[in-house]
N, C-alpha and C positions, 0 to 999 in steps of 0.2 A: 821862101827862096831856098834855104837850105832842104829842106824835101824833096821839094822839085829838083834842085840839084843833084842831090844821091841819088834820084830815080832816074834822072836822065842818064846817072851814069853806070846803071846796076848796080848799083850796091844793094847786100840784102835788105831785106827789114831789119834783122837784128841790127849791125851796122847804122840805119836811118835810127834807129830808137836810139841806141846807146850813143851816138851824137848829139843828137836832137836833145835828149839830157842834158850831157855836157855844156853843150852852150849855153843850154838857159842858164844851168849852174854859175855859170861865168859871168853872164850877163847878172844877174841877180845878186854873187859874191861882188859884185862892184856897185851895189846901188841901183840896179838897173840903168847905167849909162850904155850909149851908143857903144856898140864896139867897136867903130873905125876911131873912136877916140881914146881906146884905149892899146897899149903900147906893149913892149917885153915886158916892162915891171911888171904891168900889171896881169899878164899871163904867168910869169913865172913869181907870183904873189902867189895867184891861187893855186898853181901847182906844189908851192912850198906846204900854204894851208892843204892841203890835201896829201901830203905827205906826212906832216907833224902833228896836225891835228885830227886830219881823219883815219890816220894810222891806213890807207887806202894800200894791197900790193903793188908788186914793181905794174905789174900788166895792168893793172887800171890807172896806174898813174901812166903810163904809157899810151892806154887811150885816150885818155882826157887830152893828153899833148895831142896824139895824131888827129881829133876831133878838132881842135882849136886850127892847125894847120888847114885842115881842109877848110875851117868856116873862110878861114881870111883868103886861103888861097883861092879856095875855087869858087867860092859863095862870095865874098866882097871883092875878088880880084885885086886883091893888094901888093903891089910888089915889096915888101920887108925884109929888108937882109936880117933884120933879127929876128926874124923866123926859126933860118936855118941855124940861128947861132943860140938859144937856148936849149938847154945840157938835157940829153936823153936818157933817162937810169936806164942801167943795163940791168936785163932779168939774171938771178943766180941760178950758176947750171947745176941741176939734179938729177940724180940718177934715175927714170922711169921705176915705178910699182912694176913688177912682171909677177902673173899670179903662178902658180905651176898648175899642171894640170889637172890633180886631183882640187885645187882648191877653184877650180873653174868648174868642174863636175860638180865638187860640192853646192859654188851659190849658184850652178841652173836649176839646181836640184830642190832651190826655194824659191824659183821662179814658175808661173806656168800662163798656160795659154801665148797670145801673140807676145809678151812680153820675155817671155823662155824663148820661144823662136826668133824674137827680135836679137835676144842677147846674140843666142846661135849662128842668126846670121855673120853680127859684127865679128865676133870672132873667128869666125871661119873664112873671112872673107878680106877681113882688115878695114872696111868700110869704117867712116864716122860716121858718129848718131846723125847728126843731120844727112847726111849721104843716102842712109839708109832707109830715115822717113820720106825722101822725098821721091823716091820707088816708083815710079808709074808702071801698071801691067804690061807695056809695052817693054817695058826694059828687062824682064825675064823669060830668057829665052831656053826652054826648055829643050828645045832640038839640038842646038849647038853645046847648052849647057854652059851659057853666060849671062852673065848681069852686064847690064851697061850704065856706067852712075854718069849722072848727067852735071856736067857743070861744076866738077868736083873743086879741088884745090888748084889755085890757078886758073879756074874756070872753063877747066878742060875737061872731055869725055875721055874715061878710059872703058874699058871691058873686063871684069876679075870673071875667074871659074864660079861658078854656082855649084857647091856644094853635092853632092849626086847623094850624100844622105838625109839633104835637107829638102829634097827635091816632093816627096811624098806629104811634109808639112807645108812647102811654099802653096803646091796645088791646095790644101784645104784652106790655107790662108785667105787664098785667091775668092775661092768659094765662097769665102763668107763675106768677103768683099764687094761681090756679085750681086747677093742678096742685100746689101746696104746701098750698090748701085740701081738696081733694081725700082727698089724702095723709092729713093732720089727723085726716079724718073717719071715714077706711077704717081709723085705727088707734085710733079711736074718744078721740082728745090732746080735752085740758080748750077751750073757747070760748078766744076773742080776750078779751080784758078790756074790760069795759065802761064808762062811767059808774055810778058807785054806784047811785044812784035808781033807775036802768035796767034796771041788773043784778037787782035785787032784784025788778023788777015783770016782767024778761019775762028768766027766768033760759036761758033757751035761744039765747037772740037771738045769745050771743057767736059760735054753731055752725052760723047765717044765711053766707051768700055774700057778702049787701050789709054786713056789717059787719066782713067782711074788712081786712084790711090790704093797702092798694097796693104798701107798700116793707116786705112784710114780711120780716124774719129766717131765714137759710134755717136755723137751727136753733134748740131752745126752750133756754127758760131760765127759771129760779124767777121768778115774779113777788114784789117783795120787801114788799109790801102782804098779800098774803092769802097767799103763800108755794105757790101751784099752779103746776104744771110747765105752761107755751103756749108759742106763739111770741108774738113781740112784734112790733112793728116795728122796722125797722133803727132802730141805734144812731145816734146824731150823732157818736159819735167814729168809728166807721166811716167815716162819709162826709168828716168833717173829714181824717181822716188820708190820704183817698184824694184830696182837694183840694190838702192842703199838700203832697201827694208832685206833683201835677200842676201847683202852682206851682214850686216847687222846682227 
């Protein structure tokens, strides 16, 4: 019920995972009793436990709350005023890292291939990682000289400039993308995964060119939604771990 839920209502996968946790976690720190039988105590029990004992940040203790909200709320339909009345930590404000410049030349300068170009993107662009992995060829518009990120923050399309010195690596990115599409097709592997609605009204589209992945995956992997073997796009912990080695 809760999967089905978050899917009906978009919510990413990350979001479905990191709920779908939560609740079990709840369910489980209780003995595994029902959850319509358990109450504020016992939510703000285990949020206590997970504050004191699992030493957990403000921001996971924060999602654990907004996980339990959604279960009751939108998943058991329960009206509970003491929902809204258990105490929210507030996150402490910090001042953002800002690298300077030379120290952003420096760590591309231990980056290389699509992971250098990936960094180069974000920064030149202001994209997030996920913004950026989920790139379809269609969204790079070389004539106008724009990117279009799809479903960004807020779940809205914007359009940022494309880079005009990145322009010369996006084309060979692309290229090698080509060849991994190529590949796909000649061994006759499942489409790219699509938006639901999408998928279902033009079931072929995932096996298009223009719906490619820019940073795609050089090998497949279960999709953990409908469980078919594709490629996906590169991972974030891919590119994270190929960052933190090149700050390092």
């Amino acid at each position: 019920q809760l999967r089905e839920r978050i899917r009906y209502l978009h919510y990413s996968l990350r979001t479905e995972q990191a709920y779908v946790n939560w609740v079990r976690a709840f369910i489980r720190f209780h003995g595994v009793r029902h959850p319509a039988t358990l109450g504020s105590s016992e939510v703000e029990a285990f949020l206590s436990w997970l504050a004191n004992e699992r030493k957990v940040s403000v921001s996971t203790h924060r999602q654990a709350l907004a996980a339990l909200l959604f279960f009751y709320g939108k998943v058991l339909c329960t009206d509970l005023p003491w929902l809204q009345e258990i105490g929210r930590p507030r996150p402490s404000r910090r001042l953002p890292v800002v690298l300077t410049p030379d120290e952003v030349v420096r760590i591309l300068g231990f980056l290389e291939g699509e992971h250098r170009l990936f960094a180069q993107l974000l920064y030149g662009t202001g994209m997030r990682i996920s913004e950026g992995l989920q790139l379809r060829v269609k969204d790079l518009d070389f004539d106008h000289g724009t990117i279009i990120v799809r479903e960004g923050k807020g779940s809205k399309d914007r359009a940022l400039m494309l880079p005009e010195s990145l322009a010369p690596s996006l084309r060979e990115q692309l290229s090698r993308a080509r060849a991994w599409w190529l590949k796909d097709q000649a061994e006759g592997r499942s489409g790219v995964a699509l938006p639901d609605a999408l998928e279902r009204k033009y079931p072929r589209a995932g096996h298009s060119w223009p719906w490619f992945w820019v940073f795609a995956q050089h090998t497949h992997s279960t999709d953990p939604r409908s469980g078919v073997v594709r490629r996906h796009h590169m991972y974030d912990q891919t590119f994270q771990r190929a960052f933190k080695r090149a700050v390092e």
